[in-house]
Structures are given as C-alpha cells and as structure tokens.
Backbone as CSV, one residue per row, in Angstrom:
resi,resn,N_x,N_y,N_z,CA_x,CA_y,CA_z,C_x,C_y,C_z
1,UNK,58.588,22.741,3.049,57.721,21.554,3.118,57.939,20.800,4.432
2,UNK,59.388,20.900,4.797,60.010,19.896,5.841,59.096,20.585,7.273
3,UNK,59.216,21.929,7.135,58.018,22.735,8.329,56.747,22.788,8.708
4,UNK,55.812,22.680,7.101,54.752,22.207,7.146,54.555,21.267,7.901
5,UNK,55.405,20.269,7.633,54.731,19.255,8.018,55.112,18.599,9.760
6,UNK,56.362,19.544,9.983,56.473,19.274,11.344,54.908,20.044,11.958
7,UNK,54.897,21.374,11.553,53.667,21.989,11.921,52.640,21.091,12.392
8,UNK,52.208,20.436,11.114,51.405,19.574,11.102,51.409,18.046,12.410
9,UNK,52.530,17.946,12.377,52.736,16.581,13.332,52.312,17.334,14.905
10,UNK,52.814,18.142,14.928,52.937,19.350,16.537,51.452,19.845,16.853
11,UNK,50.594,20.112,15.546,49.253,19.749,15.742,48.460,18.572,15.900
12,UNK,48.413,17.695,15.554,48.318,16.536,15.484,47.934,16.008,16.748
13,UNK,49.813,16.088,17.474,49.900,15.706,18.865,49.209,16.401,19.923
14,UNK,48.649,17.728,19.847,48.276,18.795,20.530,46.695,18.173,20.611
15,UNK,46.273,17.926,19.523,45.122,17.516,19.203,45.063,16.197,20.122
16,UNK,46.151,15.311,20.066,45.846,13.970,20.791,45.641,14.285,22.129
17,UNK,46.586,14.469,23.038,46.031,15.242,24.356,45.488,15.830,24.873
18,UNK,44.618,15.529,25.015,43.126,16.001,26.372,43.487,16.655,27.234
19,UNK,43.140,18.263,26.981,43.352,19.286,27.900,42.548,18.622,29.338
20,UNK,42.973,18.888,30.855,42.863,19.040,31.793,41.496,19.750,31.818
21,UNK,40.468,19.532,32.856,39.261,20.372,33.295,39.385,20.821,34.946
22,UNK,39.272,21.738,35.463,39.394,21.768,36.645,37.455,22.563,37.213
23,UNK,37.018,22.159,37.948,36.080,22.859,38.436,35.674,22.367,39.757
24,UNK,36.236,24.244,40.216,36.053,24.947,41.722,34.732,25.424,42.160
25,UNK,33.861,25.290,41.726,32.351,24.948,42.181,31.911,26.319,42.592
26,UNK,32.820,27.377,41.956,32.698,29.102,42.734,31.935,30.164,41.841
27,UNK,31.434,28.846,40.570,30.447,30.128,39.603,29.166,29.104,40.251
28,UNK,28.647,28.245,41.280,27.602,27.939,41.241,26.689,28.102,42.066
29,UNK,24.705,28.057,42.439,24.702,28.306,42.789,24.862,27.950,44.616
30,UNK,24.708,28.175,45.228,24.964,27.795,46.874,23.490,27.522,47.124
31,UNK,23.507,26.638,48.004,22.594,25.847,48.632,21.886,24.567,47.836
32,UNK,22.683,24.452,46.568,21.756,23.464,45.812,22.956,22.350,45.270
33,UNK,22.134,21.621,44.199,22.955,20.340,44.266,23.888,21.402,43.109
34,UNK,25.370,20.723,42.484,25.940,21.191,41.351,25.305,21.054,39.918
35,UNK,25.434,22.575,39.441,23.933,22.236,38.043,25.155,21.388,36.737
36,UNK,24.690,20.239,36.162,25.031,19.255,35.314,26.172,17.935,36.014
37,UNK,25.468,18.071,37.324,25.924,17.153,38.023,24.747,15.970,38.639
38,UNK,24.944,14.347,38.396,23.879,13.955,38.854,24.248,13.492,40.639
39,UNK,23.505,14.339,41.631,23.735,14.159,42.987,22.878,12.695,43.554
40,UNK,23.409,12.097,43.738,22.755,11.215,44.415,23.223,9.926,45.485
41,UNK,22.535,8.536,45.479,24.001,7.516,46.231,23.244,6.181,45.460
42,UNK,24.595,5.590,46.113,23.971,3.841,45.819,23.775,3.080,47.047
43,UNK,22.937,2.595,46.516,22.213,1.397,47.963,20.572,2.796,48.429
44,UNK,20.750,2.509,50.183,19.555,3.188,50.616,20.404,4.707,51.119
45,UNK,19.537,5.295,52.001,19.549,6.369,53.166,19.334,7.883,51.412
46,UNK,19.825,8.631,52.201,19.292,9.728,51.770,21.476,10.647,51.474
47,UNK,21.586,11.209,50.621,22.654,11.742,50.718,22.489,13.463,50.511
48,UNK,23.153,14.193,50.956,22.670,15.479,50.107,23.906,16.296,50.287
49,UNK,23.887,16.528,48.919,25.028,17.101,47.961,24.579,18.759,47.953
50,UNK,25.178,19.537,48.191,25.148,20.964,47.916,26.462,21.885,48.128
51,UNK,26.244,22.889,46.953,27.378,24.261,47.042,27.214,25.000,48.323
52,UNK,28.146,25.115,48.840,28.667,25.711,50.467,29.704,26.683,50.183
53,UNK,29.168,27.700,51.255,30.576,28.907,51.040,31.473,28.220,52.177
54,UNK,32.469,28.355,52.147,33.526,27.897,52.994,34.996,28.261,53.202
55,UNK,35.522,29.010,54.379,36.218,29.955,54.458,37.725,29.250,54.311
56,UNK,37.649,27.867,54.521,38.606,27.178,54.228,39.252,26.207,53.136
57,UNK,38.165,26.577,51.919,38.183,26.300,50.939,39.498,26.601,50.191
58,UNK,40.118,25.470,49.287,41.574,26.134,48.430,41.390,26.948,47.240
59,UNK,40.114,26.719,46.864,39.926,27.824,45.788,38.507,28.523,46.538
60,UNK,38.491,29.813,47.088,37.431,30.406,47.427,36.660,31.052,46.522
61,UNK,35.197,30.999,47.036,34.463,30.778,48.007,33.865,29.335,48.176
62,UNK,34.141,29.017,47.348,32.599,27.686,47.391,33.370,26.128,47.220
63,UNK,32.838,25.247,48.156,32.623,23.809,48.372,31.895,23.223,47.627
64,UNK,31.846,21.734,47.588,30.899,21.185,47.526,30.766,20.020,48.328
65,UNK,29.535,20.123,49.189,29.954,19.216,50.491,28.677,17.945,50.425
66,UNK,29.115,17.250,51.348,27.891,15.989,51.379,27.914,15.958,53.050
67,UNK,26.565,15.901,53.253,25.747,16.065,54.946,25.150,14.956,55.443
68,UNK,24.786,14.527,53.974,23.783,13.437,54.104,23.892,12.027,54.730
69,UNK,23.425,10.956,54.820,23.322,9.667,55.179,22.983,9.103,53.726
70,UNK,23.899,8.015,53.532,23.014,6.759,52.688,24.740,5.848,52.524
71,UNK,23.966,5.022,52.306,25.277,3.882,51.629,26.336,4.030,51.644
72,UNK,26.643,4.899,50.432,27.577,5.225,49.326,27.127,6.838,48.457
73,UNK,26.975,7.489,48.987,26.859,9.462,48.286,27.510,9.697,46.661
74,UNK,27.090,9.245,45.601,27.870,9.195,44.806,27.469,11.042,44.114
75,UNK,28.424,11.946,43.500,28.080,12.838,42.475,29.051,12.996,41.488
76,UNK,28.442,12.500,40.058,29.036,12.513,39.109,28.922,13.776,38.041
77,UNK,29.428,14.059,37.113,29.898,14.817,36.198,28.962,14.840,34.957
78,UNK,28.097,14.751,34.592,27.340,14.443,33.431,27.896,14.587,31.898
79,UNK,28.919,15.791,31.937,29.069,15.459,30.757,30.130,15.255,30.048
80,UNK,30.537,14.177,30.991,31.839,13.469,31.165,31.926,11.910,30.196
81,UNK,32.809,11.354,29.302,33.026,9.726,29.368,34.372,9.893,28.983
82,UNK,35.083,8.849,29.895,36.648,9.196,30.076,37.098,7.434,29.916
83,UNK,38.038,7.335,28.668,37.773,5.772,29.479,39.871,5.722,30.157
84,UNK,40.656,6.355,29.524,41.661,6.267,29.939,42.562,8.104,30.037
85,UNK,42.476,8.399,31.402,43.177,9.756,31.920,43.214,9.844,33.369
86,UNK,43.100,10.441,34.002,42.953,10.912,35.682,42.033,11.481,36.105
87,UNK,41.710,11.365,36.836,40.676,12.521,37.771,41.294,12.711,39.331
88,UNK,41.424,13.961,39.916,42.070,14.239,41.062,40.622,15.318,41.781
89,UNK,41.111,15.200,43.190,40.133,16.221,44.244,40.649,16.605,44.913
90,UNK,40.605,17.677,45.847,40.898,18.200,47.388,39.997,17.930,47.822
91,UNK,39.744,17.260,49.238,38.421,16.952,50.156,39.569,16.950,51.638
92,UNK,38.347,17.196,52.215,38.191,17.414,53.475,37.392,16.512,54.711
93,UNK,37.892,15.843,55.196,37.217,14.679,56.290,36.509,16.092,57.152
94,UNK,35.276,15.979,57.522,35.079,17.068,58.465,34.535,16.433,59.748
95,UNK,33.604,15.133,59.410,32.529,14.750,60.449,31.841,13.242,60.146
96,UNK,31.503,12.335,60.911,31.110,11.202,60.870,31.542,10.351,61.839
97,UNK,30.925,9.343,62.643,30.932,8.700,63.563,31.093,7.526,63.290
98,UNK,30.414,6.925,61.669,30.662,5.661,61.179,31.787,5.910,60.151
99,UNK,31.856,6.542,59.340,33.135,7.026,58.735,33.602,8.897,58.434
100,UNK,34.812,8.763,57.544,35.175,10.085,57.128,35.858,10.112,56.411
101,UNK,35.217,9.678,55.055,35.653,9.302,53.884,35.382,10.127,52.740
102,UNK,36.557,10.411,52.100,35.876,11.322,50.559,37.232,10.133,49.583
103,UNK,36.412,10.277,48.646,36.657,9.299,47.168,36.651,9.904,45.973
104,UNK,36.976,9.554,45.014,36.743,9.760,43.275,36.688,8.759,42.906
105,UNK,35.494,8.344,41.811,35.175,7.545,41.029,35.637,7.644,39.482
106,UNK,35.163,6.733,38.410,35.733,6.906,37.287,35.325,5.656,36.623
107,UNK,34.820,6.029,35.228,34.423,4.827,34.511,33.007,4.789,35.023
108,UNK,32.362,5.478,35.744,31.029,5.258,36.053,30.171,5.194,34.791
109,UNK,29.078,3.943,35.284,28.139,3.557,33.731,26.611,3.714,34.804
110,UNK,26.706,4.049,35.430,25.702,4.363,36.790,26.207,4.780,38.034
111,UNK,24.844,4.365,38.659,25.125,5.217,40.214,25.583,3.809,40.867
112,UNK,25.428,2.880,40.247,25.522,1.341,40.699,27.080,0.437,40.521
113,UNK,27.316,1.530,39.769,29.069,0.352,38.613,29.624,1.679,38.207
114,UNK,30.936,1.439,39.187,32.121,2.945,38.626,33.271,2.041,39.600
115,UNK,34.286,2.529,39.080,35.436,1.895,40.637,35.522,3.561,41.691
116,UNK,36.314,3.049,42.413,36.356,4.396,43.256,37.991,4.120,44.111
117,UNK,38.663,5.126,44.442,39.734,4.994,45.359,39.131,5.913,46.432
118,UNK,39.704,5.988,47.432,38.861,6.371,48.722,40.058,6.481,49.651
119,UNK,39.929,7.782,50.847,40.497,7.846,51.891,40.072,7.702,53.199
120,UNK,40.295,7.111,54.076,39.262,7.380,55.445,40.241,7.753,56.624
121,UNK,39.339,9.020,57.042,40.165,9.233,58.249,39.946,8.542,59.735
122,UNK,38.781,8.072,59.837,38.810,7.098,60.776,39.703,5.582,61.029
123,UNK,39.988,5.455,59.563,40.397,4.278,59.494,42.386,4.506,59.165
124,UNK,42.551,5.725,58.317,43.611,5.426,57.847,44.667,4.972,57.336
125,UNK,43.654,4.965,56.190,44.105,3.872,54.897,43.540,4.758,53.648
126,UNK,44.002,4.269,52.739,43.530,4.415,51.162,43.372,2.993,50.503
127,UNK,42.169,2.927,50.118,41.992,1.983,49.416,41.263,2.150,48.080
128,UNK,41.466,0.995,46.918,40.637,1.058,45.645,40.007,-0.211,45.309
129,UNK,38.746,0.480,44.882,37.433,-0.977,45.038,36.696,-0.693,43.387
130,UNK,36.032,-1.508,43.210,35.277,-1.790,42.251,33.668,-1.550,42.884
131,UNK,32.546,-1.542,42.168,31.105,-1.592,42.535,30.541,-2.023,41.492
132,UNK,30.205,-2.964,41.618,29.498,-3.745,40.495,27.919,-4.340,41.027
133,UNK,27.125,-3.203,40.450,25.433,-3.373,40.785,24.840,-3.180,42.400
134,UNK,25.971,-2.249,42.746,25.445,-1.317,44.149,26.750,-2.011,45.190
135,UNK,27.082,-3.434,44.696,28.102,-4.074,45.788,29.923,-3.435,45.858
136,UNK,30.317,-3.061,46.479,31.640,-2.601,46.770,32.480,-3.955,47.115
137,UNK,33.618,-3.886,46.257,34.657,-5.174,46.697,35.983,-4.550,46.476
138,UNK,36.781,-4.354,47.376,38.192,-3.977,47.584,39.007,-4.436,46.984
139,UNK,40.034,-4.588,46.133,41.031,-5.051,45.741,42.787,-4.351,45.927
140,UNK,42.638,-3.752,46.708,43.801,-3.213,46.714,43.970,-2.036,47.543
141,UNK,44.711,-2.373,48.928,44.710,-1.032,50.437,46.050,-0.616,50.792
142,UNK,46.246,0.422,51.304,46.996,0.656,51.834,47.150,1.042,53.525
143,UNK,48.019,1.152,54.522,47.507,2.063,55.307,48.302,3.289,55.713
144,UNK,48.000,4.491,55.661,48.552,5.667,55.525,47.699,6.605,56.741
145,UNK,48.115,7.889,57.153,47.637,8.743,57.675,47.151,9.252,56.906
146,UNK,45.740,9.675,57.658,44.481,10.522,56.811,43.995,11.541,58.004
147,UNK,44.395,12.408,58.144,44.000,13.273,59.117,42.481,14.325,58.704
148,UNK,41.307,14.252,60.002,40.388,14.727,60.064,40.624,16.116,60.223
149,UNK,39.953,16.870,59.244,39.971,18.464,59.372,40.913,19.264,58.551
150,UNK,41.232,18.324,57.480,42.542,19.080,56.623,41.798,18.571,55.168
151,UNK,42.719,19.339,54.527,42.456,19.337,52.935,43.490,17.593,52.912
152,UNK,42.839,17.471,51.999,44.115,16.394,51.240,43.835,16.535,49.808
153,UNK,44.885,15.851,49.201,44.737,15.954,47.377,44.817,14.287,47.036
154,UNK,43.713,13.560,46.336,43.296,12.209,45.881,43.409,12.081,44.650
155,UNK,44.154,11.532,44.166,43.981,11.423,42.522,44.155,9.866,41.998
156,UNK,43.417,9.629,40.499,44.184,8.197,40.553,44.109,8.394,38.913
157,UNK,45.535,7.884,38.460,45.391,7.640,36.864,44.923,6.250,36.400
158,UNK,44.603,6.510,35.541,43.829,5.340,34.789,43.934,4.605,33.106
159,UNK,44.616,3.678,32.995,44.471,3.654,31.640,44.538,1.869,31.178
160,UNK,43.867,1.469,30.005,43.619,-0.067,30.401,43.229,-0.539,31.558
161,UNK,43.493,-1.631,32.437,42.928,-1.908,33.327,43.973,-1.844,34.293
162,UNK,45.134,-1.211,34.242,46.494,-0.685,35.369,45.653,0.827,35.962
163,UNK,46.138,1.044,36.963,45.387,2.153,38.051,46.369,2.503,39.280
164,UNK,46.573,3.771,39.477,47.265,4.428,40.078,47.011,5.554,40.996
165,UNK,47.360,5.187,42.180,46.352,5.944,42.789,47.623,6.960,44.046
166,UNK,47.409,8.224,43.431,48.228,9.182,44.533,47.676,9.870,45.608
167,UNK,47.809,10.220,46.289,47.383,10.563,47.978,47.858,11.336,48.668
168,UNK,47.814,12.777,48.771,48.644,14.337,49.005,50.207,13.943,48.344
169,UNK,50.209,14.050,46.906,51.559,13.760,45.866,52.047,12.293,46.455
170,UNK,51.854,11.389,47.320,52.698,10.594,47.282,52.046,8.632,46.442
171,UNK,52.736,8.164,45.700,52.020,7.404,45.203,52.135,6.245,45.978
172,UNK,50.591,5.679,46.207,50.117,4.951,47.093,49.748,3.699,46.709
173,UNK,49.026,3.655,45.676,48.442,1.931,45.285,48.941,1.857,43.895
174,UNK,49.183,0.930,43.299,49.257,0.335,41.984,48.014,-0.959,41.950
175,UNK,47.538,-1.179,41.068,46.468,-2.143,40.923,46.005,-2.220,39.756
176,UNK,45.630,-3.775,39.290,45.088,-4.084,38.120,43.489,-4.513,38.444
177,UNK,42.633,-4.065,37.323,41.442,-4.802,37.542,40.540,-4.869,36.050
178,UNK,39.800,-5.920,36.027,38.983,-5.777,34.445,37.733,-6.000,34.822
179,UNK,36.929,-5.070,35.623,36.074,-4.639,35.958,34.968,-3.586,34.837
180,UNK,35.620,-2.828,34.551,35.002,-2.146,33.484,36.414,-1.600,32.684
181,UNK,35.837,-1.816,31.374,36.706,-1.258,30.364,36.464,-0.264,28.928
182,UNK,34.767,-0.034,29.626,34.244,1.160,28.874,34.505,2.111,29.233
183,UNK,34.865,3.152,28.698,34.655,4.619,28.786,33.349,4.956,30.125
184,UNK,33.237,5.980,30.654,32.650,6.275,31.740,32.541,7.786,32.608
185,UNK,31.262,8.022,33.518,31.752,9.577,34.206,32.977,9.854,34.620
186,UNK,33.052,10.701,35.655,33.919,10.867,36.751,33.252,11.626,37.756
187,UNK,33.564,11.201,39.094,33.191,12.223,40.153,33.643,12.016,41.346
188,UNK,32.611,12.391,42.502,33.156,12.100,43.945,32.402,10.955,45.091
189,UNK,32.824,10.988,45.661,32.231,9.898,46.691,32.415,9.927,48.249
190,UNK,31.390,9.446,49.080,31.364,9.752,50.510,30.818,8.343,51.152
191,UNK,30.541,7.949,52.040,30.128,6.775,52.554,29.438,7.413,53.991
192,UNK,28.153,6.390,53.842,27.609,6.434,55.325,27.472,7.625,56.083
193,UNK,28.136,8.156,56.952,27.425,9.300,57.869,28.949,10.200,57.514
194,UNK,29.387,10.117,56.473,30.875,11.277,56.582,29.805,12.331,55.584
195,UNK,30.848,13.646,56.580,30.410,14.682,55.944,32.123,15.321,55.759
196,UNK,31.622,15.699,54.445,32.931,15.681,53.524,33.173,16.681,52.405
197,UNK,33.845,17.742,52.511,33.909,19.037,51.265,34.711,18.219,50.431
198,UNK,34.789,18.812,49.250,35.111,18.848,47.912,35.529,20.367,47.253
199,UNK,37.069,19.914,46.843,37.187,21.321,45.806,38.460,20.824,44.687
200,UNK,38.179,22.053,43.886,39.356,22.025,42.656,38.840,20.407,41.903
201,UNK,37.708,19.941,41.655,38.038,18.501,41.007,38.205,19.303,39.557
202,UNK,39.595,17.836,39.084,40.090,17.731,38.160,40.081,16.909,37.542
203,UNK,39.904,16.776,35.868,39.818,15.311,35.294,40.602,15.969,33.747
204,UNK,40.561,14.855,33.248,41.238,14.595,31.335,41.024,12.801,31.147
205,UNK,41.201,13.323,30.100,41.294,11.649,29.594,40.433,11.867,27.789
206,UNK,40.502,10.406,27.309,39.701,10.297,26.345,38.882,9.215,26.458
C-alpha cells in the first residue's frame, strides 16, 4: 500500500511539471513566415519574419530570421499560454544601423502588451521592459557585452511578478513588475532596422 501510493505521489509530481518545448525551426517550410506562429510587429514599418537555411545555425539547417523594418518585429507562438515558467533563445545580432537587437517576450495578450528582455549589440546592455498598448517602458538594465555576429543564449524565468533574466548562462537582471499577471504567449523580438536569426527557442511553464 505504502508503494502505491508513493507511486502515486511520483506521478502526481511528474504530472505537476511542465515538460520543456524546444523548437529548431528545421521541419519548416523556408522562405515563409513559421506555420502556427503569428509573424508580425507593434507600432508601424513593415517586419518580415521567415525560415532561412543557415550554415551557422546551432541546430542545422534552418533559422528564423527578421529583415524587416517596423517598430518592434514581434513573433509569437500561438499555441502557447504560460503564465509562470521560462522561455530561452539563441539569436544572432547580424545587421542594423539603428539597432541589433534580438529579445523574448512572454505573457503576451497581443502584439501590443507582452514584457520582453532584450539584448543589443550596438548598445551593450540587456535590458527588461514592459509594453503596454504598443508603448515600451524599461524597468530594469544592465550593461554587458553583446557582440555582433555571434550566437548568444537569452533566457528569462518567470513566475508571479519576480523575473529573471540570464544572458549566455550568466544571470543578469532580477526585477519585479505587475504589469501583467495573466497567463500569456511566448516568443521573439527585434526592433527597428536589426536583422536578427533565431534558433533552438525554448519554453515550459503553466
């Protein structure tokens, strides 16, 4: 009986934890946006999201890169609502004159309201912001090396309104915010004229 029921508890717990998702963008097809992904941005300009073969990719063959111009490049996960776990990326600063920035979002309830942590290699820093109805407001920076032309790994955990944000393994921001406290997507993010790969995104949560 005493086994049963450990059994039982060991399931239980197995059951409570939210397996990990990882997707390397290498069953999709190339040249188009990611299929059950919504590609798009917030504010104006034009962004464009598509699967790229790419020889420098960490999981080969395929990227997913942003070329485009607009605002804020947001692409989220559709069939995603996460309100407390992680989401992590590999991105790549490749190109941009006004920035060279790749991000992950989380808690997204639109293309308008998600928070986001963000790296820029022009700037060299990590920072984590809120967007509430297209507007971006910072609450919390760091400044770190972000080197153009390399992979890096972005992740940030999330749970209540505490947020944690790591930056090639090393942990970088701590921050509170009560911004949103619903459940929400997950995805990636670019700004303005950066053109920026994406691979391996990872998420969990419940």
């Amino acid at each position: 009986m005493k086994t049963l029921s450990l059994m039982i508890m060991a399931m239980t717990m197995a059951t409570a934890v939210a397996i990990a998702e990882t997707v390397n963008f290498d069953d999709m097809k190339s040249g188009a946006a990611p299929a059950g992904w919504t590609a798009t941005q917030t504010g104006s300009g034009m962004a464009k999201w598509a699967i790229e073969k790419d020889e420098s990719a960490p999981s080969k063959p395929n990227v997913l890169k942003q070329s485009g111009q607009a605002t804020f490049p947001v692409c989220f996960k559709n069939n995603t609502n996460i309100k407390d776990g992680f989401v992590e990326v590999k991105f790549k600063p490749v190109a941009g004159k006004e920035d060279q920035a790749g991000g992950v979002i989380w808690r997204v309830q639109d293309a308008n309201n998600y928070y986001i942590a963000r790296a820029n290699a022009l700037e060299d820093n990590v920072t984590i912001y809120h967007t509430i109805n297209g507007k971006r407001v910072a609450f919390k920076n760091i400044n770190t090396k972000v080197t153009s032309g390399v992979w890096h790994t972005l992740r940030v955990n999330f749970a209540g309104n505490k947020f944690t944000v790591t930056f090639d393994g090393n942990k970088v921001i701590e921050a509170t915010d009560e911004s949103f406290a619903n459940a929400g997507k997950v995805g990636v993010w670019t700004k303005a004229d950066s053109v920026t790969l994406f691979d391996d995104f990872s998420f969990s949560g419940k």
